[in-house]
C-alpha positions as CSV (number, residue, x, y, z in Angstrom):
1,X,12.9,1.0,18.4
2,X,10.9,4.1,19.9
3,X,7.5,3.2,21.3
4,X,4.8,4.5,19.5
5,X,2.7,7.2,20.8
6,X,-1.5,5.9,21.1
7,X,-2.1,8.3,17.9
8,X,0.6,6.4,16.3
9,X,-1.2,3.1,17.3
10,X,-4.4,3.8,15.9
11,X,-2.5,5.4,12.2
12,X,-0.6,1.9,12.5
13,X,-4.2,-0.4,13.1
14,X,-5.5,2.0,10.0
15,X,-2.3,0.9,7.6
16,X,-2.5,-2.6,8.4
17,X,-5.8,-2.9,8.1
18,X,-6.3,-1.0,4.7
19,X,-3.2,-3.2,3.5
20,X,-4.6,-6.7,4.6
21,X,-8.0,-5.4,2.8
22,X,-6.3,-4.6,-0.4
23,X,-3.8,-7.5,-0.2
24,X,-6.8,-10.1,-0.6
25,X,-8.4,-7.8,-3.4
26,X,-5.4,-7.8,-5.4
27,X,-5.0,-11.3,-4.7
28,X,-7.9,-11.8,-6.2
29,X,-7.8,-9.4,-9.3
30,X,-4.0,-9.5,-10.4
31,X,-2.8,-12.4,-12.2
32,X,1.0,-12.7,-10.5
33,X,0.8,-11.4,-7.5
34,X,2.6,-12.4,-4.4
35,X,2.2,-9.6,-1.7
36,X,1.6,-6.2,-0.3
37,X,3.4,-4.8,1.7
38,X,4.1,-1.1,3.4
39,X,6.8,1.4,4.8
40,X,5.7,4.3,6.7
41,X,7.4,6.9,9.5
42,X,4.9,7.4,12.0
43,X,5.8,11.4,12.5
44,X,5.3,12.0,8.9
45,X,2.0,10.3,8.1
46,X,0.4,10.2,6.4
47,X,3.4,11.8,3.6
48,X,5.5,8.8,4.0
49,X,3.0,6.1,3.9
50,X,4.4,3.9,0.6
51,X,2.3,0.8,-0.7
52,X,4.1,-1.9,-2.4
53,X,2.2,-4.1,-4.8
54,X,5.0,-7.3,-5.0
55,X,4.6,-9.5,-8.6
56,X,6.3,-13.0,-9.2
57,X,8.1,-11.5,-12.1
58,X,8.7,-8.8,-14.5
59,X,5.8,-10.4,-17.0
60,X,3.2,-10.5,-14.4
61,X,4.4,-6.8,-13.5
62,X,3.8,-5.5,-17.2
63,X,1.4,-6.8,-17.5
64,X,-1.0,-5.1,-14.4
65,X,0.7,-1.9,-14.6
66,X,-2.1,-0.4,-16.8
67,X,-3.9,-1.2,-13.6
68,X,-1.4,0.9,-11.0
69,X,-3.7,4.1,-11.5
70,X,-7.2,2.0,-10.5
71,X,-5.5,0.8,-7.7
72,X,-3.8,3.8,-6.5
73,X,-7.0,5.4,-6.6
74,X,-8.5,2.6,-4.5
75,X,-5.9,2.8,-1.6
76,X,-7.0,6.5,-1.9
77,X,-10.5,5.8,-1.3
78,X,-10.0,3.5,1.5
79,X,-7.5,5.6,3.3
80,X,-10.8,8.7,2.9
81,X,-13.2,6.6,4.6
82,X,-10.6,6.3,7.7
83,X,-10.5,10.1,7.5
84,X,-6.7,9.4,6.0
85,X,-6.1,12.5,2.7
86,X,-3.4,11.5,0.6
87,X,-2.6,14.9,-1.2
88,X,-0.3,12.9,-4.3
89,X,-1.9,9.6,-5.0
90,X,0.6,8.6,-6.9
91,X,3.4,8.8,-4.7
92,X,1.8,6.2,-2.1
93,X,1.4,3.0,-3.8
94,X,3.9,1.0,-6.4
95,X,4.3,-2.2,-8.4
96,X,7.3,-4.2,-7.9
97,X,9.2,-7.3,-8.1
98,X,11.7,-6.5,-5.4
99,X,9.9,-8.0,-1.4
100,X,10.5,-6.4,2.1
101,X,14.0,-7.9,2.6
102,X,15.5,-6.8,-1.3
């Protein structure tokens, strides 16, 4: 694996961070969920930055997707505040019943 440049560190400490904030609010808010977790190539962020919301099952899924656009929004919001623009909200944060290993 390629070290990562010190801009690369501090887009990596952003990600984490943001993901460990919004894992415990969706903990919280989201009947079924088990975990969120990320994918992102560092010399394309913030493009291929790509939020996974992870459910217990395909009922606990359904039943928060009417939620995916709130929450898409959020991750939006938090990434602004770290001076992170997402240009296609939509494209940067999923629901799923498939983990990191599927």
């Amino acid at each position: 694996m390629k070290k990562l440049s010190s801009v690369q560190l501090k887009q990596q400490a952003i990600v984490g961070d943001i993901c460990d904030t919004i894992e415990a609010e969706g903990r919280a808010a989201l009947a079924g969920f088990v975990q969120c977790w990320f994918s992102v190539e560092y010399h394309q962020f913030p493009g291929s930055l790509l939020l996974r919301f992870q459910f217990e099952n395909e009922d606990a899924l359904k039943a928060a997707e009417p939620e995916l656009k709130n929450w898409q929004r959020r991750l939006s919001a938090m990434l602004l505040k770290k001076g992170v623009v997402l240009k296609d909200m939509r494209r940067h944060l999923l629901f799923t019943v498939l983990g990191p290993d599927d």
